[in-house]
Steps between C-alpha positions, in 0.01 A plus 500: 500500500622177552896601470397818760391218735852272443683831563327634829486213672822389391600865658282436803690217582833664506381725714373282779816265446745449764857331476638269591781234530518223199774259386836572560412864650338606230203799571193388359174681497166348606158602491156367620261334221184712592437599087323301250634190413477537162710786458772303760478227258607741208791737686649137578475359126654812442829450744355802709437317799605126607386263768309201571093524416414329893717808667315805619757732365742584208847552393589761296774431203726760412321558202210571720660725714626735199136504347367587838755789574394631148132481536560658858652835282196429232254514769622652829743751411462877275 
């Protein structure tokens, strides 16, 4: 149950992300922190996510952009 949790909201972020400008023009997705800490806490340890614990929203790493396109197809698309 636990890794069905990491996954959805790990999709559920991706899918209320927006981009937006980063260093040296590089597109960087960004989501609002409105899950469970916790399970933040892990997608980051994991190199899903990245940003500072005091901001209200999170980066996505490349990484966690590829995950999140392929749990889209796991859970979105026949």
């Amino acid at each position: 149950m636990e890794e069905n949790i990491k996954e959805l909201t790990l999709l559920l972020l991706y899918l209320t992300s927006w981009e937006e400008e980063g260093y040296k023009d590089q597109k960087l997705k960004r989501s609002w922190k409105t899950f469970r800490y916790e399970v933040l806490d892990e997608l980051n340890e994991e190199g899903l996510l990245s940003g500072s614990k005091k901001a209200k929203s999170v980066y996505f790493t490349e990484k966690g952009e590829k995950k999140a396109e392929k749990l889209k197809k796991k859970y979105l698309e026949d």
